[in-house]
N, C-alpha and C positions, 0 to 999 in steps of 0.2 A: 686751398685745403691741402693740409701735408698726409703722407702715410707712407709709414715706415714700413718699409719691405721687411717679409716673412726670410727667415735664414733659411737655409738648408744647412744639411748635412756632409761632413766629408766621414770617409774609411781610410784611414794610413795603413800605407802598404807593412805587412808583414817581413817581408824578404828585406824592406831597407835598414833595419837596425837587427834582424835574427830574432824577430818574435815570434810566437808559438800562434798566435793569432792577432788579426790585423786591428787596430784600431777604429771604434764605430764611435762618432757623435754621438748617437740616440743612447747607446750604454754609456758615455759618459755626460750626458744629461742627468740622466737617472743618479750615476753616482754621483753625482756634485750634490745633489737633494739628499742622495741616501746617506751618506759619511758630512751632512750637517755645514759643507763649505757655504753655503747661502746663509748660514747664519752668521757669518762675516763677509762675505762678499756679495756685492748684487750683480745682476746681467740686465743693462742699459739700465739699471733706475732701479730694478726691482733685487730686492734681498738685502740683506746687511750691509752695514756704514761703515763696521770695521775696518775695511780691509779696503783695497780698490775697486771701481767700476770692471770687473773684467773684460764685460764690453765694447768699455767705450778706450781701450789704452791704443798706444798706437801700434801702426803693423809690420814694425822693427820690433816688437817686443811678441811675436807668435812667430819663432822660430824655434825647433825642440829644443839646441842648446842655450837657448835665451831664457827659455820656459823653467829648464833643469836649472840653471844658474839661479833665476830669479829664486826658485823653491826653496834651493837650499841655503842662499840667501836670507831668506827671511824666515828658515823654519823654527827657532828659537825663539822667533817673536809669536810666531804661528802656536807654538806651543802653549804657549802662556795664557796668549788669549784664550783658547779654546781650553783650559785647566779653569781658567775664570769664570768659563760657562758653562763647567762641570760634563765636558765632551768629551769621550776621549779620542786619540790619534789615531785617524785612520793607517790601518796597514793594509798598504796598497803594494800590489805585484807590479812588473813591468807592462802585465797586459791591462791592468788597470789605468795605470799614468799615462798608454799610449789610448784609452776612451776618450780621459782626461783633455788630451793635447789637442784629438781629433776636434772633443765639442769646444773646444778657444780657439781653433780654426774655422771652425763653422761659423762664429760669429764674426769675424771678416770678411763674409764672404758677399754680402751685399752691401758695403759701407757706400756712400751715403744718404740719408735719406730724400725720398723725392719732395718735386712741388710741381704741383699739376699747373698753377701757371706759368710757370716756365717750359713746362711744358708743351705748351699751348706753340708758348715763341718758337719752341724750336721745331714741332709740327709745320708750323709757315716758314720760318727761315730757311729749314733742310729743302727745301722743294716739295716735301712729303703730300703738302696737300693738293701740290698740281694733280698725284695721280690719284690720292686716295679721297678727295674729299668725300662727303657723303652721297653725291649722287652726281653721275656722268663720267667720273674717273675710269682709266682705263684697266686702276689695279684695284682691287678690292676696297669698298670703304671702311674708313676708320674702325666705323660702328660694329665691322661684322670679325674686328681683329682678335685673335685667341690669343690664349697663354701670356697674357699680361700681369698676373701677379707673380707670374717668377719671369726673371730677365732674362735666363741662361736659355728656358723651353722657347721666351718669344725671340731668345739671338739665335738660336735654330730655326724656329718656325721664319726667322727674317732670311737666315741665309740660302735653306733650302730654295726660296727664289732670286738667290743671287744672281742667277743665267736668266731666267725672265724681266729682271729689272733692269739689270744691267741693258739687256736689248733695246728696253723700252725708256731707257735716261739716255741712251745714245739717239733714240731717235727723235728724241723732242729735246735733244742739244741740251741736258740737263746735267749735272754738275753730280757726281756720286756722294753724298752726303757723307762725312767725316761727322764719327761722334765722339764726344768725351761718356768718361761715364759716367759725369752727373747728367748729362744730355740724356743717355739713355735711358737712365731711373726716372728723370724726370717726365722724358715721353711718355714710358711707361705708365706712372700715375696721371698722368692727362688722359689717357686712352680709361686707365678706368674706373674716371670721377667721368666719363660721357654719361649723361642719362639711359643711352641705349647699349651702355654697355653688358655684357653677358660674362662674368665672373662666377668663374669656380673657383672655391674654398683652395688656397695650397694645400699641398701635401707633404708627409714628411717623406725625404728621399733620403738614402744614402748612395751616394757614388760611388763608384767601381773603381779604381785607379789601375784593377790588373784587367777588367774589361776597355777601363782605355786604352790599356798599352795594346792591346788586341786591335784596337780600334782605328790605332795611328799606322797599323801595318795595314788591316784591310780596305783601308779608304783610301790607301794611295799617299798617305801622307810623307809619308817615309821616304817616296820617289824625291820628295824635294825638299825633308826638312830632316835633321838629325838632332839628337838633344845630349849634347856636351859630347865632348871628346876631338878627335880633326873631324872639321866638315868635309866631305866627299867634292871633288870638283863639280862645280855646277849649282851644289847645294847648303842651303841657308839650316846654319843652326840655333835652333831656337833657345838655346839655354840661357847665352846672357842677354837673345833682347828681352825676354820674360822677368827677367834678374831683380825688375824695375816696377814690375807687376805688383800690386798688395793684394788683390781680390779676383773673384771668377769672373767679375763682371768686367773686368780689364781685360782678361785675356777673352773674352766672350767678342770684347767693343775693339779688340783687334783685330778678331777674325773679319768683324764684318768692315773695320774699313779697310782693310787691305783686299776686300772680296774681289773687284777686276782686274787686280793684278794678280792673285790667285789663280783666278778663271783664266786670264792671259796663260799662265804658267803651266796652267795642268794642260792646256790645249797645244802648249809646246813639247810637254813631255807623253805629250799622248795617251792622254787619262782623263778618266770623265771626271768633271767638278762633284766631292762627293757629296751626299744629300745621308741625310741624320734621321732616325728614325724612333720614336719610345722616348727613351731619356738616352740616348747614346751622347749629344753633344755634354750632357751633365758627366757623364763617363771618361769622354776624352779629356774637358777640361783638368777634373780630378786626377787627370794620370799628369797632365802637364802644371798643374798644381803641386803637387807632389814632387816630382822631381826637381821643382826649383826646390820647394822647401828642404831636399832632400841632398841637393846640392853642395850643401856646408861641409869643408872640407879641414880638419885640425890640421894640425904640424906639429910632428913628432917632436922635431927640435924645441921647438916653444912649449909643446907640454912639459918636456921634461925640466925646463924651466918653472912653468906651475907646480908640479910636482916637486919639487927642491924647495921652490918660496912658502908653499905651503905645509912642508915639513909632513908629507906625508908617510915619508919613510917610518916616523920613529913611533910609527902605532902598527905600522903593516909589514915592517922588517924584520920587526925584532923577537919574532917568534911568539910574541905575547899571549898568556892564555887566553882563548874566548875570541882572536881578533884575527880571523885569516889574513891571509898574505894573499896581496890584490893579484899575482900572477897565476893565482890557482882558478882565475874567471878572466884568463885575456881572453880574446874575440868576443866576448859577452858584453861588454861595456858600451853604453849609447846611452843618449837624456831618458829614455824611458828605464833603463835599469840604475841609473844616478840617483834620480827619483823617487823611485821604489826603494834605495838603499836608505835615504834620509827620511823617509816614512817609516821603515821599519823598524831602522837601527838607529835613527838621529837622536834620539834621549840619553842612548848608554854612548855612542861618542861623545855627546856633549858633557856627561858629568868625567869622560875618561883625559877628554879635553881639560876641562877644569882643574882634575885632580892634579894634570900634569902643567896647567899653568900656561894653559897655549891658548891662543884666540879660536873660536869658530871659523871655519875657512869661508872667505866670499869669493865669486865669480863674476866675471862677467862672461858676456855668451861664446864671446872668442878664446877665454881661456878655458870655458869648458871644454868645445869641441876641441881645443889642443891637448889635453888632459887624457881625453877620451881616447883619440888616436895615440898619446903614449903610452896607454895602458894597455890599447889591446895590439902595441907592436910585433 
């Protein structure tokens, strides 16, 4: 029996691109229904044929400047369809296309789906059932396990006994169980296709990214981890092992196999292993979520290259009536304000385009973010 894990929700930080306010999944769910985009696109299966799966694309293409590119990319075509269906074109703000981005991240965020017999396998092969079976184990039984419809509440609820397991795999000479993360989704659904299992309904969450940056200072994490820039002697930084990550649930199925060495770690640096409390581990993840996706870094020199090839000068230079001049908004430029540009204003460049006999400009994600940092040099 398969079942596909419930999403959640991510909140993009405001302070990373200079929004007004942060980006919420749950308000860009709503917008994708309200401004009519399900009538050309589906999510996993469900909505319009038009256009692509949003769901199911892969997770190199949910990056903002991927996201921006791809937009403006196909907004001409976007056009047309949606004139065919007598729609008209959303005019979206920057805090609108950063809702946008938040709920196309959210749906990465449990990719892939489980199978509860495999599940099963990896129940016995981890060692898992030495201690948990259903009766005489010395850890809790299967049967009586929580928070199994979301992965991140039960890789918390697993790690907070990091320090008791860990004690209790050392002494019965037991092997600490390394998981992939179809391992783990798939446990997951073993646990709750059990007959005695006790499932609660998911919930929709949105994650804090500025309560985890909160999170990674007061849990000690900071004593041993840094996220980009020189790592401090002694300390591991997290940015580019993450770099590799596509989902929560990776960085979730890291925590926990790295847990005794962790606990080794903190017990060197003289800190207690921390323990997670509410939705705080969903918290942290979303701050270190974030900052990789956050991470994308343009080049001046290359954009100004993009900027040359795409001839953007000879609409934004030239004093033109109607057409400001792109210097009058430097520091303002990021995929969520690109976005909302070619939502707003992408009709009348295109016929200004045409008039003048120049193509539509396309991107890819990397000449976006170069574009972007030459803009707001």
């Amino acid at each position: 029996m398969k079942i596909i894990l419930t999403i959640a929700t991510i909140a993009l930080g405001a302070a990373a691109w200079g929004q007004d306010r942060p980006g919420d999944a749950g308000r860009g769910a709503q917008l994708f229904e309200r401004e009519h985009c399900v009538a050309c696109h589906s999510i996993h299966g469900v909505g319009g044929k038009v256009g692509p799966d949003l769901g199911r694309r892969g997770p190199g293409d949910y990056t903002p400047a991927v996201l921006a590119g791809a937009m403006w990319n196909h907004a001409p075509v976007m056009w047309k369809a949606m004139a065919a269906r007598g729609l008209s074109i959303p005019q979206l703000d920057a805090g609108d296309v950063a809702d946008l981005f938040a709920y196309f991240y959210s749906l990465r965020y449990f990719a892939p789906p489980g199978d509860a017999a495999r599940g099963k396998d990896v129940f016995i092969s981890s060692g898992c059932a030495r201690c948990h079976a259903s009766q005489g184990g010395v850890g809790p039984p299967v049967s009586s396990w929580k928070a199994t419809t979301d992965p991140v509440l039960w890789a918390q609820q697993m790690w907070n006994h990091v320090t008791g397991m860990t004690e209790q795999a050392e002494k019965a000479g037991v092997r600490w169980p390394r998981l992939t993360v179809q391992q783990m989704v798939d446990l997951t659904v073993y646990v709750q296709n059990l007959p005695s299992a006790r499932l609660t309904a998911p919930t929709l969450r949105v994650e804090n990214p500025a309560a985890g940056e909160k999170l990674f200072a007061s849990k000690n994490c900071a004593r041993c981890h840094t996220l980009g820039g020189t790592a401090a002697p002694g300390k591991i930084d997290l940015l580019p092992r993450t770099a590799r990550f596509r989902s929560l649930v990776e960085f979730a199925g890291a925590m926990w196999n790295h847990g005794p060495q962790m606990r080794r770690r903190a017990a060197q640096a003289g800190v207690a292993l921390p323990v997670f409390q509410d939705e705080e581990m969903s918290d942290l993840l979303a701050y270190l979520f974030e900052s990789r996706i956050f991470a994308e870094q343009g080049s001046v020199r290359r954009g100004a290259a993009v900027y040359k090839k795409l001839r953007c000068a000879a609409c934004h230079e030239g004093g033109q009536p109607g057409i400001p001049p792109l210097s009058q908004f430097r520091g303002k430029f990021s995929p969520f304000f690109m976005t909302s540009a070619v939502w707003r204003h992408g009709p009348q460049m295109q016929a200004e385009l045409e008039g003048r006999g120049m193509a539509w400009p396309v991107f890819t994600g990397a000449e976006m973010s170069d574009l972007i940092a030459y803009l707001n040099r």
